[in-house]
C-alpha positions in Angstrom: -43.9 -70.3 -21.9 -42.4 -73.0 -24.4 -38.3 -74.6 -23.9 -36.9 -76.0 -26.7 -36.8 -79.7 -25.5 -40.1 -80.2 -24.6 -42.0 -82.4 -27.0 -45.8 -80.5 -26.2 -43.9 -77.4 -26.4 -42.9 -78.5 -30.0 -46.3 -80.0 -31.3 -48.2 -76.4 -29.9 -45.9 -74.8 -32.1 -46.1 -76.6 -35.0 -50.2 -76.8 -34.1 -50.1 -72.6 -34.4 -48.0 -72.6 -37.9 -50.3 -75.4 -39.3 -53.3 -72.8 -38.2 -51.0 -69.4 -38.9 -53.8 -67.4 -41.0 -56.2 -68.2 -38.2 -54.1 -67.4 -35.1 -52.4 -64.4 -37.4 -55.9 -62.8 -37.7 -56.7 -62.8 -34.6 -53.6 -63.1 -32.1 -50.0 -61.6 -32.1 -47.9 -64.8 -30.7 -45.0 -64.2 -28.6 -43.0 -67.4 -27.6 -41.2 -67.2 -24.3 -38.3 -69.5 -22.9 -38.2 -68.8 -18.9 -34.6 -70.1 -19.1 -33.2 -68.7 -22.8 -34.8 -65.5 -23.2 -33.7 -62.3 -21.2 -36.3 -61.4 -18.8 -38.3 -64.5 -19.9 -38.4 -65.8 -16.0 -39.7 -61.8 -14.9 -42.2 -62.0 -17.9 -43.7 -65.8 -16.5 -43.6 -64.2 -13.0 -45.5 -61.3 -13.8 -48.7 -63.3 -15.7 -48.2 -67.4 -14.0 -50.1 -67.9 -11.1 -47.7 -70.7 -9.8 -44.8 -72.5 -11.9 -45.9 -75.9 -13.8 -46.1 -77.2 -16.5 -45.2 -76.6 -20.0 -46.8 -75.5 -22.6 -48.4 -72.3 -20.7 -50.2 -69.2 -23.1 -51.7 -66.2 -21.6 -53.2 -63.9 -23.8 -53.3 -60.0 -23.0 -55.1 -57.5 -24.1 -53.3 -54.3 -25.8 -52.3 -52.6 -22.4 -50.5 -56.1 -21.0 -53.7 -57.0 -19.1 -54.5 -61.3 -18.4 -57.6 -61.8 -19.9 -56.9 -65.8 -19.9 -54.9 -68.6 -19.3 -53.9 -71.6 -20.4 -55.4 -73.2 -17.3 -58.7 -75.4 -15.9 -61.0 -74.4 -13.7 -59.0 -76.2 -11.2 -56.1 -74.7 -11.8 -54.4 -77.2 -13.7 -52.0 -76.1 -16.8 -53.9 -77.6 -19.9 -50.4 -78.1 -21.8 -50.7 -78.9 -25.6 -54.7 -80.2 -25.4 -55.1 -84.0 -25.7 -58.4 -84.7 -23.5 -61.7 -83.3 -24.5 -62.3 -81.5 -21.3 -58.2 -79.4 -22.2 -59.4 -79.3 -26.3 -62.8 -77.5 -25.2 -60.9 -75.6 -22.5 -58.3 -73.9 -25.5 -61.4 -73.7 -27.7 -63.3 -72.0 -25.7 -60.8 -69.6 -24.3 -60.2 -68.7 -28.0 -63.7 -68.4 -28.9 -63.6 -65.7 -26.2 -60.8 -63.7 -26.7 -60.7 -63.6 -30.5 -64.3 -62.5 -31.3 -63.8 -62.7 -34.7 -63.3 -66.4 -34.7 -66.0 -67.7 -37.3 -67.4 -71.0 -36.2 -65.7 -72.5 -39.4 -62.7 -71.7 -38.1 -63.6 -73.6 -34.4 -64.4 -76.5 -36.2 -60.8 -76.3 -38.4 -59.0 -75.8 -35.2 -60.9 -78.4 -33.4 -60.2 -81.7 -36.1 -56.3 -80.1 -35.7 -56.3 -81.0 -32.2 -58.6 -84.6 -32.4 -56.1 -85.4 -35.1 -58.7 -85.3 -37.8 -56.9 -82.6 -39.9 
C-alpha cells in the first residue's frame, strides 16, 4: 500500500527501481493506493491485518495466498526499513520468499538500504 504524498512511500519506490533486475527476477510488483486506485481499500482489507502505516508490501503466492508481510514480530508495520532490526526484517522476508535470491544479491540490496550503495 503506497499514496503519492508519502515521503517512505516514495524512497521504497525508487529503492525497487534502483534494484529492478533483482526484484524483476524474482517478484511481480503491484503498487496499490487505498484511496486512488479502484478497489485499492477492498484489496488492503483483504491481506492488512489492521490499518497503519505506510509503506505496507505483502507478497502472495500465485493463487493470492499471504505468505508475508511487511510487519515485525510484534506486529508493527516496518515502513521503508531504516533500523537494523526493520532492514534484517525485509531481508529476511525476501530471502524467504524469493528462493532464488543469491547471497550477492542480499548483500547488494542490504548496502541499498544502509545507504552504502
Amino acid at each position: 500500500e503506497t499514496g503519492t504524498w508519502c515521503g517512505p512511500c516514495r524512497t521504497l519506490s525508487r529503492y525497487v527501481v534502483n534494484n529492478k533486475e533483482i526484484f524483476d527476477a524474482n517478484f511481480v510488483w503491484l503498487k496499490v493506493d487505498r484511496v486512488r486506485d479502484l478497489h485499492g481499500s477492498e484489496v488492503m482489507t483483504r491481506y492488512r491485518r489492521k490499518i497503519g502505516g505506510i509503506p505496507w508490501f505483502v507478497i502472495l503466492d500465485a493463487e493470492g495466498k499471504s505468505l508475508e508481510r511487511s510487519e515485525m514480530a510484534d506486529g508493527a508495520n516496518i515502513g521503508y526499513p531504516t533500523k537494523p532490526e526493520e532492514i534484517q526484517r525485509l531481508l529476511d522476508v525476501l530471502k524467504k520468499t524469493g528462493p532464488r535470491l543469491s547471497e550477492e544479491q542480499i548483500v547488494r540490496l542490504r548496502e541499498g538500504l544502509e545507504g552504502k550503495k
